[in-house]
C-alpha positions as CSV (number, residue, x, y, z in Angstrom):
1,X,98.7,56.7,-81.4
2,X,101.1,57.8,-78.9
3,X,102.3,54.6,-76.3
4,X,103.1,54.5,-72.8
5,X,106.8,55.3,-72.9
6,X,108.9,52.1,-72.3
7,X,110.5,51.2,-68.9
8,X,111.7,48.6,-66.8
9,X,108.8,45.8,-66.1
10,X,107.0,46.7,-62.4
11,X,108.1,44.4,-59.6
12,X,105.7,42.2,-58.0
13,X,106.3,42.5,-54.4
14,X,105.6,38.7,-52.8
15,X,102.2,38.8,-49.9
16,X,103.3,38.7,-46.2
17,X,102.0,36.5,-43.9
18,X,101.5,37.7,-40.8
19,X,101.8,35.6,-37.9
20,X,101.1,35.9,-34.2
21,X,103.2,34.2,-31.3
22,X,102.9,30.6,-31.0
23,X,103.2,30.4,-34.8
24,X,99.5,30.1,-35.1
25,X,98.5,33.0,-38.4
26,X,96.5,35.7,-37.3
27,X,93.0,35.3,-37.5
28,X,89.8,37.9,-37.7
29,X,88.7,37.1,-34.1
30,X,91.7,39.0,-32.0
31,X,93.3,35.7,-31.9
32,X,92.7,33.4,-29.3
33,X,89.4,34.6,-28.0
34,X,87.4,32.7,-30.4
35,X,88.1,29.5,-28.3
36,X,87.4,30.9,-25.2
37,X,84.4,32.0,-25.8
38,X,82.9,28.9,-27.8
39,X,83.7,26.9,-24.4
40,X,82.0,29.6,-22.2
41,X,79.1,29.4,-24.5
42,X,79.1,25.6,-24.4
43,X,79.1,25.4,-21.1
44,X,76.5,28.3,-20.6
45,X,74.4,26.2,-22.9
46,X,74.7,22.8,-20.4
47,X,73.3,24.6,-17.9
48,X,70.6,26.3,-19.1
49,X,69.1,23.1,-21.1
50,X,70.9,20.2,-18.5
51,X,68.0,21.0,-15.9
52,X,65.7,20.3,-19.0
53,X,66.4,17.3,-19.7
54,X,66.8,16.2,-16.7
55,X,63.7,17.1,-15.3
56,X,61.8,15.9,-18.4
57,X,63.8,12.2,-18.1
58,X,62.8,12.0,-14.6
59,X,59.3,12.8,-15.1
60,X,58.7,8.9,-16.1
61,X,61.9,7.6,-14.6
62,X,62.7,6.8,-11.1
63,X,65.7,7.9,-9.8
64,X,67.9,5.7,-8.9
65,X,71.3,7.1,-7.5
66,X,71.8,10.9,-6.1
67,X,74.6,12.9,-5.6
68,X,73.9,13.2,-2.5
69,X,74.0,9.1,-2.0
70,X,77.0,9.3,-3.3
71,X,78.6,11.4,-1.1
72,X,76.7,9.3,1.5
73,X,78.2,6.3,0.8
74,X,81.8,7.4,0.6
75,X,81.3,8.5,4.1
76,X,80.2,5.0,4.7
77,X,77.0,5.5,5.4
78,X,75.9,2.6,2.6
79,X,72.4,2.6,0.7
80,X,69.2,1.1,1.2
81,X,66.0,2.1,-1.0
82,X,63.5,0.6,-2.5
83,X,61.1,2.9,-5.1
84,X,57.5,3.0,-4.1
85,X,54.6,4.6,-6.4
86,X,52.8,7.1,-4.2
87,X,49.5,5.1,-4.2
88,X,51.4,2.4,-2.6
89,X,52.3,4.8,0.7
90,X,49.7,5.9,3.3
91,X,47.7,8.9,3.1
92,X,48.6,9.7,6.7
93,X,52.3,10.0,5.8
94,X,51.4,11.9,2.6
95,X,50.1,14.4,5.4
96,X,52.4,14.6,7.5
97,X,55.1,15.5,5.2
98,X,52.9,19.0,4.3
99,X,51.9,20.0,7.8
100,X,55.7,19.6,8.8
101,X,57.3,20.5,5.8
102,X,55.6,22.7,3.1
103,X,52.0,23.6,4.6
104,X,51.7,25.5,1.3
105,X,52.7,22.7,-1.0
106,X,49.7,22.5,-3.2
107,X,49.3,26.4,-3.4
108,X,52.7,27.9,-4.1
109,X,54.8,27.3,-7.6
110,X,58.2,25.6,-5.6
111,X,58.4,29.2,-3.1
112,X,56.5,29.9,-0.3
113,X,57.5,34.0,-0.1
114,X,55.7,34.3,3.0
115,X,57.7,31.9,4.8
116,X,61.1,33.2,3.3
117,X,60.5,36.5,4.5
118,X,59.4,35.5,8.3
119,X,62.9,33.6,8.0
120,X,64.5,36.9,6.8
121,X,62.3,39.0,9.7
122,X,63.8,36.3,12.1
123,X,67.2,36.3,11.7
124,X,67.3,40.3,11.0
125,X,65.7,40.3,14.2
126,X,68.5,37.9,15.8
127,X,66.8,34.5,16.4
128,X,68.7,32.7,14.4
129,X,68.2,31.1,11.1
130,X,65.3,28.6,10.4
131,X,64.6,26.4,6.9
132,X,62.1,28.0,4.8
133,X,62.5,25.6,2.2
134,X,59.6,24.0,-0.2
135,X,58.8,20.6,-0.7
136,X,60.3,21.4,-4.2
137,X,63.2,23.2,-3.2
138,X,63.9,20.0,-1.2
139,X,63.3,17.6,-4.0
140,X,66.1,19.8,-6.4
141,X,68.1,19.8,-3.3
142,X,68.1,16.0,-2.9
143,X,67.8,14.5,-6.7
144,X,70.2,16.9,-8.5
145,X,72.7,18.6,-6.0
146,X,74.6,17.4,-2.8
147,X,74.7,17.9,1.1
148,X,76.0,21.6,2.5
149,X,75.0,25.1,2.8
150,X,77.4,27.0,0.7
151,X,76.2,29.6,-1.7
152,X,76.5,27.8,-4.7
153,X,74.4,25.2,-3.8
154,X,71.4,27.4,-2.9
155,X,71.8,29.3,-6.1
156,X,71.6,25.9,-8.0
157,X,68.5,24.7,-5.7
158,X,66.2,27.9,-6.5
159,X,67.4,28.1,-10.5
160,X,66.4,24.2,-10.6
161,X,63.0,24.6,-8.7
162,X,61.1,26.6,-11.4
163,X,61.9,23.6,-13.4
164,X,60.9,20.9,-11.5
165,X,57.5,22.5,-10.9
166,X,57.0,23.2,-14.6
167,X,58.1,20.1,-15.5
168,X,56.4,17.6,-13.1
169,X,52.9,17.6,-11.8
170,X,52.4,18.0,-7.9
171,X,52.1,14.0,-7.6
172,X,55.2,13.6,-9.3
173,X,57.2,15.9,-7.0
174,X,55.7,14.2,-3.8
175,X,56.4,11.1,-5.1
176,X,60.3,11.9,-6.3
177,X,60.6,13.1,-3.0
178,X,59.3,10.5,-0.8
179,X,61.2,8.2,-2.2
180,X,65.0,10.4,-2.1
181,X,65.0,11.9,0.3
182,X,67.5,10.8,3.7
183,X,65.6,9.2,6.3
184,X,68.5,8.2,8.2
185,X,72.3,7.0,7.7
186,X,72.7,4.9,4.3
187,X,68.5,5.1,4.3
188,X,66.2,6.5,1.7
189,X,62.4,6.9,0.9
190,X,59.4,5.9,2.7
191,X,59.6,2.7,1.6
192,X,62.9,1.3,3.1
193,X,62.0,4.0,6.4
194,X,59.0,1.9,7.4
195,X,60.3,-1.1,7.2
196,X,63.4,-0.3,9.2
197,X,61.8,1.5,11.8
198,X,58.4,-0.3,11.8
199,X,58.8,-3.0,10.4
200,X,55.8,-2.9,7.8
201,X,55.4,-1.4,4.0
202,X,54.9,2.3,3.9
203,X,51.1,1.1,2.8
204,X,50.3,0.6,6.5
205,X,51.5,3.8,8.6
206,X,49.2,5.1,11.2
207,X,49.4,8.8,11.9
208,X,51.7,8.1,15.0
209,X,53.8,6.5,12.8
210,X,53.7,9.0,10.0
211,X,54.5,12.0,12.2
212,X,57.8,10.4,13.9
213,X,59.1,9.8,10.4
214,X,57.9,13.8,9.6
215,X,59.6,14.5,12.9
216,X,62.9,13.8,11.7
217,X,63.3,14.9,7.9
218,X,65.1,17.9,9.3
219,X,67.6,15.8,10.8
220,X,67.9,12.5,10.2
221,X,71.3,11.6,10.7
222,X,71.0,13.0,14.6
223,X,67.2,11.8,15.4
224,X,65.7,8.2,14.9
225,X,61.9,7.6,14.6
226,X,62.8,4.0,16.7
227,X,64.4,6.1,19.7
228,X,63.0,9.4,19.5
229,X,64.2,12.0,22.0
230,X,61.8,14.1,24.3
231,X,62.1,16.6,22.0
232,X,61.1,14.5,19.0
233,X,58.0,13.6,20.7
234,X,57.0,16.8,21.2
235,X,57.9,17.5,17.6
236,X,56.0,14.3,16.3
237,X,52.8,15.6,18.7
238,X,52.7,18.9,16.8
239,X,52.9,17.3,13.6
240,X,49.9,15.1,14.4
241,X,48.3,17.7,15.7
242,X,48.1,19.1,12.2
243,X,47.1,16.6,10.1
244,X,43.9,17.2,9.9
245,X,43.9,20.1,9.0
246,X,46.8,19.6,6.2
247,X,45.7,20.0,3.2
248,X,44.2,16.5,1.5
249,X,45.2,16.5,-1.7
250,X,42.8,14.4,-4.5
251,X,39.8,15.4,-2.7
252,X,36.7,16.9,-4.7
253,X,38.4,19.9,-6.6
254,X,41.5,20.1,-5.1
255,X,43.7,21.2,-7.5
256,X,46.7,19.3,-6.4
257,X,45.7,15.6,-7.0
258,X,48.8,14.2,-5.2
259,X,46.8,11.1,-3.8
């Protein structure tokens, strides 16, 4: 049997390691874009399930503090609150809230389309530009963001508002809401708004008294239900005016129980 012929032994040549600036050794993911896009998934996850959560804690739990109170009182403008179950506040009020602010409320699922696009029509048309805002909008607006127009803020106000209606029932909303939002500097719910202004729980509002406090939800740090201006009147009077025929909700097979 014939042999391989003999020769010198075959060199082992030693591995390389290959390494990229900063010292750190090349890896299979380009680098340093592994990292970068472990954060942006993190955060992209936050988002998406943040809104969940806290939606589905608030469901049970009152809310206590706001960004929007906090912002309020580094300005100064201090805090008083005190958190009131719906079925301790006045029908009346209840009421008044819809016909000034969300005359839709019960219907719609946290957008009324047909107001958005008479806003739209209205400024296209150059009359300036009016709130066409929900109820819900509102209540994402005032539990979860803070005070301002900017772009951001409205993006974050209609991507939140799908959840809050999912999440909570029509009672729950009203009641979140009537009880954050601003009635006036350092002032908050329905509660802490009667007795400042009327000097009585949010139990005994008449109608009159209901419809100031609707009057100035638009702007409460410029109008006061105690000193209301001609124009609140006015406002107040239209507001009462509508009440009746509001929408009642809890009544035979309403399908938004809020009272």
């Amino acid at each position: 049997m014939v042999g391989r012929p003999a020769g010198p032994p075959e060199e082992t040549l030693p591995r390389r390691r290959i390494f990229v600036r900063g010292g750190g050794r090349a890896r299979g993911d380009g680098g340093g874009g592994g990292w970068f896009r472990r954060v942006l998934a993190a955060l992209l996850l936050i988002v998406l399930v943040l809104p969940a959560v806290q939606v589905a804690f608030h469901r049970y739990v009152p809310v206590w503090i706001t960004p929007l109170q906090v912002q309020r009182i580094a300005q100064g403008h201090g805090m008083t609150r005190e958190w009131t179950p719906l079925e301790d506040m006045s029908p009346e009020l209840i009421r008044a809230v819809i016909a000034a602010e969300d005359a839709q409320f019960c219907a719609h699922w946290g957008f009324d389309f047909r107001e958005i696009r008479n806003a739209f029509r209205e400024w296209r048309s150059g009359e300036g530009i009016r709130g066409a805002s929900t109820i819900s909008m509102q209540t994402a607006r005032n539990v979860f963001l803070w005070a301002g127009r900017d772009p951001v803020r409205k993006v974050l106000e209609a991507y939140l508002t799908p959840w809050i209606e999912a999440g909570w029932s029509k009672k729950r909303i009203m009641e979140v809401y009537l009880n954050v939002i601003e009635w006036g500097p350092g002032l908050y719910g329905a509660e802490a708004a009667a007795q400042r202004y009327f000097g009585k729980p949010a139990a005994d509002l008449t109608r009159r008294e209901a419809s100031l406090l609707a009057a100035v939800l638009p702007g409460p740090l410029q109008w006061s239900p105690a000193d209301p201006t001609s124009y609140l009147q006015r406002r107040a009077g239209t507001i009462r005016a509508r009440i009746p025929s509001a929408p009642t909700p809890g009544e035979g097979n309403d399908p938004c129980p809020v009272k």
